[in-house]
N, C-alpha and C positions, 0 to 999 in steps of 0.2 A: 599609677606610679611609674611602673613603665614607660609608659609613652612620654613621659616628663622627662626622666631621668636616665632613660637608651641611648647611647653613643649624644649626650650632653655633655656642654663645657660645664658642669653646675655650678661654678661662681660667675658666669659669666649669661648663663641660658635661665637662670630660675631665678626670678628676681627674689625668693624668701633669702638667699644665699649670698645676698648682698651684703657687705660689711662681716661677710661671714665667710669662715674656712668650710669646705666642705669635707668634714672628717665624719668618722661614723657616727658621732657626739649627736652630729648637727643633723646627719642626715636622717638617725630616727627619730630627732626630735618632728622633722619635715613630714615624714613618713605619717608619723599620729598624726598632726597636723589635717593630714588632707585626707585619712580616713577614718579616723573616730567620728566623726558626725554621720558619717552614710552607713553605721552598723545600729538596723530598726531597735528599738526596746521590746523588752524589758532585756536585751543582750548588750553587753559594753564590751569596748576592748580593752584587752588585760598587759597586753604589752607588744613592743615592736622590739624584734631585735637582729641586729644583722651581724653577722659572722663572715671574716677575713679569714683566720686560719681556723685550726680545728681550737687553738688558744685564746684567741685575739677577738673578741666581739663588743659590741654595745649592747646595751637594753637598755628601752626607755618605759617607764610605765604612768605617763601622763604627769600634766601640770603638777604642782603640789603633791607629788608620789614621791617615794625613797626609789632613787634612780642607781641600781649597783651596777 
């Protein structure tokens, strides 16, 4: 995720981003996206969330999940 997303234009460097604002919305949506499949079973991920201030964050907790 890093190496994707470090000093990137991300609507402009990440083609998932395309037609897309790169807001925290979108970017944890990305986030699961490129790392749910690579955590082995019987373990899943439970959520991504990224944090702007100590107020202000996203959390995504997968497709078809209640996203607050």
């Amino acid at each position: 995720i890093i190496e994707i997303m470090d000093h990137s234009q991300i609507e402009k460097d990440i083609g998932w981003f395309q037609d897309k604002q790169p807001s925290t919305e979108n970017m944890v949506e990305f986030v699961w996206e490129q790392i749910a499949h690579r955590i082995p079973s019987p373990a899943k991920l439970h959520s991504v969330k990224l944090q702007e201030t100590p107020t202000i964050f996203s959390e995504y907790f997968g497709p078809g999940e209640k996203n607050d």
